[in-house]
C-alpha positions as CSV (number, residue, x, y, z in Angstrom):
1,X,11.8,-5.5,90.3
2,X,12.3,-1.8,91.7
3,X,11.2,1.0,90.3
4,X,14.5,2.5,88.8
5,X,14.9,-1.1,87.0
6,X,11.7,-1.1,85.6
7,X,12.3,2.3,84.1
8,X,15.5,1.3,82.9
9,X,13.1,-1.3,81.2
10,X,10.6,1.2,79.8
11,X,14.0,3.4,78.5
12,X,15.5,0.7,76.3
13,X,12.1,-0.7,75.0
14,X,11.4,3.0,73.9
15,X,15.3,2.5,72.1
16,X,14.6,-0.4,70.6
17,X,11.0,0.9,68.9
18,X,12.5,3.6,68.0
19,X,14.7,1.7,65.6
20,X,12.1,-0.5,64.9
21,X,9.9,2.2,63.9
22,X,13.4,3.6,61.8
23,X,14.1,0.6,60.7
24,X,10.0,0.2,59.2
25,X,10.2,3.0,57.8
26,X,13.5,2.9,55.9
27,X,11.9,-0.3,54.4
28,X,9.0,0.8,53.9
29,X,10.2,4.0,52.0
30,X,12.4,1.6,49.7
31,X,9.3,-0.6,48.9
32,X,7.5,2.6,47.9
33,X,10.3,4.0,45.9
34,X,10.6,0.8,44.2
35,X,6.8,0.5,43.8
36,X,7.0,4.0,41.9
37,X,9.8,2.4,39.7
38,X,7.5,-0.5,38.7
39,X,4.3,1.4,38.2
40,X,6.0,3.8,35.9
41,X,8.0,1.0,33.7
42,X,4.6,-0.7,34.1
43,X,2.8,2.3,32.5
44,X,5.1,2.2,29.6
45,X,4.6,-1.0,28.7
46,X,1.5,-0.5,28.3
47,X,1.5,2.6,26.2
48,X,3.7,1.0,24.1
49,X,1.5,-2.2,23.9
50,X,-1.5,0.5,23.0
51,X,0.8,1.9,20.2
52,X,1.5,-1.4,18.7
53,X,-2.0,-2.8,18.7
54,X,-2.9,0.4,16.9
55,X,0.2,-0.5,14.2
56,X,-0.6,-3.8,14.0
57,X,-4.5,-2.6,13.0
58,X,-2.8,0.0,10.5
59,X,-0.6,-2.3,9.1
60,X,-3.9,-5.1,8.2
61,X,-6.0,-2.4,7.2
62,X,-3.1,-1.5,4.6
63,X,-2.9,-5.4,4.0
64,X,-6.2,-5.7,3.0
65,X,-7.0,-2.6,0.8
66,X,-3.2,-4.5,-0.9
67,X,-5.4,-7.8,-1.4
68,X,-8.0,-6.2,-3.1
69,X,-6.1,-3.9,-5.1
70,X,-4.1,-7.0,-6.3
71,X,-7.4,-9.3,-7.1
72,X,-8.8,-6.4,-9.3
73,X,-5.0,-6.3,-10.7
74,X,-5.2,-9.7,-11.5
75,X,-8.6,-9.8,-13.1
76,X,-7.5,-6.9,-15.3
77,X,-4.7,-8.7,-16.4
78,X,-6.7,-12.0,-16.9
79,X,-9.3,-9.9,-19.4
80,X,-6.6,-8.9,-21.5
81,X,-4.4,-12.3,-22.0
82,X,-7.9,-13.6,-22.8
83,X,-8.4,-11.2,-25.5
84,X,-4.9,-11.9,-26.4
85,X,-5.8,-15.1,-27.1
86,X,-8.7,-14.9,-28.8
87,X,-6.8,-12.3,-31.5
88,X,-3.9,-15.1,-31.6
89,X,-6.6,-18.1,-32.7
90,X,-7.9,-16.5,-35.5
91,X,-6.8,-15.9,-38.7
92,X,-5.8,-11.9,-38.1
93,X,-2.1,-12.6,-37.9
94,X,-2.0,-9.0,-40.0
95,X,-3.9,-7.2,-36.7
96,X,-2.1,-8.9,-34.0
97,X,1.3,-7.8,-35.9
98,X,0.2,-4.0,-36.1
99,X,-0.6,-4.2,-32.6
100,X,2.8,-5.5,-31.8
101,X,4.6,-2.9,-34.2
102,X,2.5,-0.2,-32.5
103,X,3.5,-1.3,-28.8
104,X,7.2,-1.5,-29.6
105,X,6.7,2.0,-30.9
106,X,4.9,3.8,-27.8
107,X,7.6,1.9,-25.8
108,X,10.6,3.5,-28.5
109,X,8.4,7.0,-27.9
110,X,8.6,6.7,-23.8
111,X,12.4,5.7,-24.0
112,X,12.8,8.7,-25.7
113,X,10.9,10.9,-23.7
114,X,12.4,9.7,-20.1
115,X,16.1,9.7,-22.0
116,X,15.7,13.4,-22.9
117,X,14.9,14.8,-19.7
């Protein structure tokens, strides 16, 4: 080989790294670009899987203080139809018919009352 083909040889081999070089890089600078894309939808995911574990703990706290609330609820109600009862078995029909006569009015009295405004 003489000397001007072996230049020749250097000349195109420096051509065809340079587009290898452009080539990289233009790859290279769409991976990045689409690396930034992910990490960014990536990073709102998980904010927004942060936000609804929060919720979800809100939302059973709520659940719970609703349970309880409910059980004394019931247990309130569960006193009173047991005294209920125990006024119906005995012989005070006379009380337990004032008692009705004096609900039906306080119910009359807050009809009224919501009516009139």
């Amino acid at each position: 080989m003489t000397q001007e083909e072996s230049i020749k040889c250097e000349e195109e081999e420096e051509e065809l790294g340079f587009f290898f070089f452009i080539e990289n890089s233009l790859l290279l600078g769409g991976q990045l670009s689409t690396h930034g894309v992910l990490l960014s939808k990536v990073d709102a995911i998980k904010s927004l899987s942060i936000e609804i574990g929060h919720e979800v703990r809100n939302q059973n706290k709520l659940l719970s203080e609703m349970d309880s609330q409910f059980d004394s609820t019931t247990g309130f109600l569960g006193k009173t139809m047991g005294r209920l009862k125990i006024l119906s078995r005995g012989s005070q029909t006379k009380l337990l018919c004032y008692m009705m006569l004096f609900s039906l009015f306080v119910f009359f009295v807050i009809y009224w009352i919501i009516k009139l405004r």
